[in-house]
N, C-alpha and C positions, 0 to 999 in steps of 0.2 A: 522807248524801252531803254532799258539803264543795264548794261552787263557789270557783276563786281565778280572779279577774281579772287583767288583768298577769301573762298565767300565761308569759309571754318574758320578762319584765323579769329586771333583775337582783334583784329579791327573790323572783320568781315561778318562776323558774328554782331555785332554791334549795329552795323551800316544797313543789312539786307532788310533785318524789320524794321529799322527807322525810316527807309525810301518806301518799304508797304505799305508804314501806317499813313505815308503823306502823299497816300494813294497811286504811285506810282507803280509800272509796269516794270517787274524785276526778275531778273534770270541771275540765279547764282554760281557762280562756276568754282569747281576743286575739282583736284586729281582722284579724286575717290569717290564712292556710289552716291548714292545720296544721303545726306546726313538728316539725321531724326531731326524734329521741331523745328524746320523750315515753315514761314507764316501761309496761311492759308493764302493763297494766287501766285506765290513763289514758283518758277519756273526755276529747277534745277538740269545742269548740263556739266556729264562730266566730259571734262576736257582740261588742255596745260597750256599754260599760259605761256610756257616757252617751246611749244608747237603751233606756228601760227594756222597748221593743213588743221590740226583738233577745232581751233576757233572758229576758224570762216563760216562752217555752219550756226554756231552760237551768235555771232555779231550781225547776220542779217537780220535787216531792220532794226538793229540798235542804233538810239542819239548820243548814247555817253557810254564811256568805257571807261573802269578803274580799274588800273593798272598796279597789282603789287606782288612782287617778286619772291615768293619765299623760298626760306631752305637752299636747298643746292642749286638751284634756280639763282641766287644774288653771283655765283660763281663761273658758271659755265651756259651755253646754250644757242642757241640761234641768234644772229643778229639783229638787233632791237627791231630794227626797219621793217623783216621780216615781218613783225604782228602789224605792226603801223601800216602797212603797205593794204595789207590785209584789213583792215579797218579803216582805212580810209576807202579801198574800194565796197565797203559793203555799206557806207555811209555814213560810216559815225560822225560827227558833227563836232563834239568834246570830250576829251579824254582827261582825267584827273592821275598823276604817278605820284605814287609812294615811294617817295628816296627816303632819304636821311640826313641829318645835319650835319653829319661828316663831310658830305660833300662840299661845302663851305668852311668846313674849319679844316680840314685836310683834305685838301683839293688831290695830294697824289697818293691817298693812301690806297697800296695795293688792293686791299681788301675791298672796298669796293670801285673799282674800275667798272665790273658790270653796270652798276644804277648809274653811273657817271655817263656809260655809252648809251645808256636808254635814256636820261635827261636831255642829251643831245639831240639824240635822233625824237623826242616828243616836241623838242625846241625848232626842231627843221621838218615837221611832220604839215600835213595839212590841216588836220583838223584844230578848234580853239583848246587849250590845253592849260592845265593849272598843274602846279609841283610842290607837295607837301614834303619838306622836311621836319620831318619829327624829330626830337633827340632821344634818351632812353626812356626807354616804357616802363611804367611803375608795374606793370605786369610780369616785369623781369622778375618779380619778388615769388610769382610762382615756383621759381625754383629754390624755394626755400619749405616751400608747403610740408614733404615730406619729411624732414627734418625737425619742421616745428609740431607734425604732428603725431610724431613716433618719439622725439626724444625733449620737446620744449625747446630746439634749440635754434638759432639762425647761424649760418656758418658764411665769412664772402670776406671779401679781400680790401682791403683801403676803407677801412672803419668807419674814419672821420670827412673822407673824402663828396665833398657834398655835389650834386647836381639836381636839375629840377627836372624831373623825371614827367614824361608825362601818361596822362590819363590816355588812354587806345581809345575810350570811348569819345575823348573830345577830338581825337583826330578822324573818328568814322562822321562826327557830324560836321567836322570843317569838309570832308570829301563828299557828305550829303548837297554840303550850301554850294561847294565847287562843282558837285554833278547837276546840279535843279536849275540854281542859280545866275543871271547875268549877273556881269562885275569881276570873273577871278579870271577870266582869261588872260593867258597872259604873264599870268602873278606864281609867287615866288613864295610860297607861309613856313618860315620857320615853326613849329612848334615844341612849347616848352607847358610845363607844370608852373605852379604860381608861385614857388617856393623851389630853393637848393636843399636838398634835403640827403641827409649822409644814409651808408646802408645801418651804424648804428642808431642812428634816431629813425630809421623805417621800421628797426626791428620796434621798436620802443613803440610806435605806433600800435603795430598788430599786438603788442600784450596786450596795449592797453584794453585794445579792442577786442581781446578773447579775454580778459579779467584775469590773466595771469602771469607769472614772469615767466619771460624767455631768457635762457642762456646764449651769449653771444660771442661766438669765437672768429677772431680774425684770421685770416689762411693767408699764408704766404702766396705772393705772386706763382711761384711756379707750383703749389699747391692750388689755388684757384686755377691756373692752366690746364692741370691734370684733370677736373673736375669740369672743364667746359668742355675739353676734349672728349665729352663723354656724346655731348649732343651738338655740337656748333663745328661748322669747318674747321680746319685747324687755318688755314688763309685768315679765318677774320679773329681767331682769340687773340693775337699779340695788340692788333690794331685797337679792339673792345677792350684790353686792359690797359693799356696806353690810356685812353681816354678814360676809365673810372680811377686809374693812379695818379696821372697827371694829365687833367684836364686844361684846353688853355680857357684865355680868361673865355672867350666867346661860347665855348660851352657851359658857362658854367652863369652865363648872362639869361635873366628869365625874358623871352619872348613876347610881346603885344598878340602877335599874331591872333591867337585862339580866341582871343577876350575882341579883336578887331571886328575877324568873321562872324561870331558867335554873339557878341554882343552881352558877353557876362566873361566873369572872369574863369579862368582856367579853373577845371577839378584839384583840390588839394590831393597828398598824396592818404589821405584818410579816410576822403570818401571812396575812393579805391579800395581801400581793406575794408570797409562796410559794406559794401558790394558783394564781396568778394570772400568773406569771413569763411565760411565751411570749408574751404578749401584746406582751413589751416587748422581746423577744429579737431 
């Protein structure tokens, strides 16, 4: 059995039918009841992943655990060891964490010290373990949805500022091929998009692909501030605009990773707003 956490999220959402349809035995776990259109043999379990007493029942008789942290979860909570401890005595065998790439390119950034302490404690844990760093998700562009589709327009900070954004869906199938799969024990997968890609040429993307022009406005740094602060910690905004203002080079380097595991090349960020289109309709 394969437990995934964040089993709503946008990489969670992606992972849970993908492990169904490859016949596997799957329990979805989120903080909330059960969410609609769960695949048929889908086992849902509400519980939190940053209570390891919620999981112990979930994780018996589970081989694999995905581990991914959301929300006010990446800031505060029990000590990592806590669930590991906990998962190592109910069995689990391999566990896949969802970090970030920050942890490599700013090893002391405040903002996240939590994924930094659970990398560690998955690095010193018992069971066989893989660690996905992702850099930004071209799903960030959902926060644009409502803007483009009440006034046409995309609004974000550092125009021109390019990085390779990646697809959530190619990181839920590298954590498929790290949950099923021998070979990633161990291992370490950066992941990126296959292209640097600025927020003005993203916007430019999605006209194309609604057949219409968007208006695009640059916001000031401490104008995009005020507009993150509306949904994201205030701990992790300075760190997240840090890195879309001035990214170093290593972020802004596109990754093998996705294309390594996966065996094709990384989703552009277009097939993402193909996907993805009604949202912004």
């Amino acid at each position: 059995m394969i437990v995934v956490t964040g089993a709503t999220g946008n990489i969670g959402r992606t992972l849970v039918p993908l492990l169904a349809t490859e016949g596997e035995q799957v329990t979805a776990v989120s903080r909330q009841p059960q969410p609609a259109g769960l695949p048929a043999g889908v086992r849902h379990a509400q519980a939190d992943v940053g209570n390891a007493a919620s999981m112990r029942p979930v994780l018996n008789g589970a081989d694999a655990l995905l581990i991914l942290l959301g929300g006010e979860l990446n800031g505060h909570g029990e000590n990592p060891e806590a669930l590991l401890e906990t998962a190592e005595a109910a069995g689990v065998s391999r566990i896949v964490l969802v970090s970030s790439q920050i942890n490599a390119t700013r090893p002391e950034a405040p903002s996240h010290t939590r994924l930094r302490q659970f990398e560690a404690a998955v690095r010193e844990s018992g069971p066989d373990f893989t660690i996905l760093r992702p850099g930004g998700f071209a799903s960030n562009a959902f926060a644009w949805a409502e803007s483009v589709r009440t006034r046409r327009t995309v609004l974000a900070p550092f125009a021109d500022v390019a990085l390779p954004v990646v697809d959530p869906a190619d990181i839920a199938e590298v954590a498929a091929a790290a949950l099923r799969e021998n070979g990633h024990a161990g291992r370490t997968y950066e992941l990126t998009g296959p292209e640097a890609i600025s927020p003005r040429r993203q916007a430019a993307v999605i006209s194309e692909a609604l057949g219409e022009e968007l208006a695009f406005v640059e916001l000031s740094r401490e104008e995009a501030h005020a507009h993150m602060a509306q949904f994201m910690p205030q701990e992790v905004i300075s760190g997240t605009l840090d890195i879309l203002g001035l990214p170093l080079p290593a972020e802004q380097t596109i990754s093998p990773d996705v294309e390594t595991v996966l065996h094709r090349p990384a989703r552009p960020f277009g097939e993402w707003v193909t996907r993805n289109l009604p949202a912004f309709r």
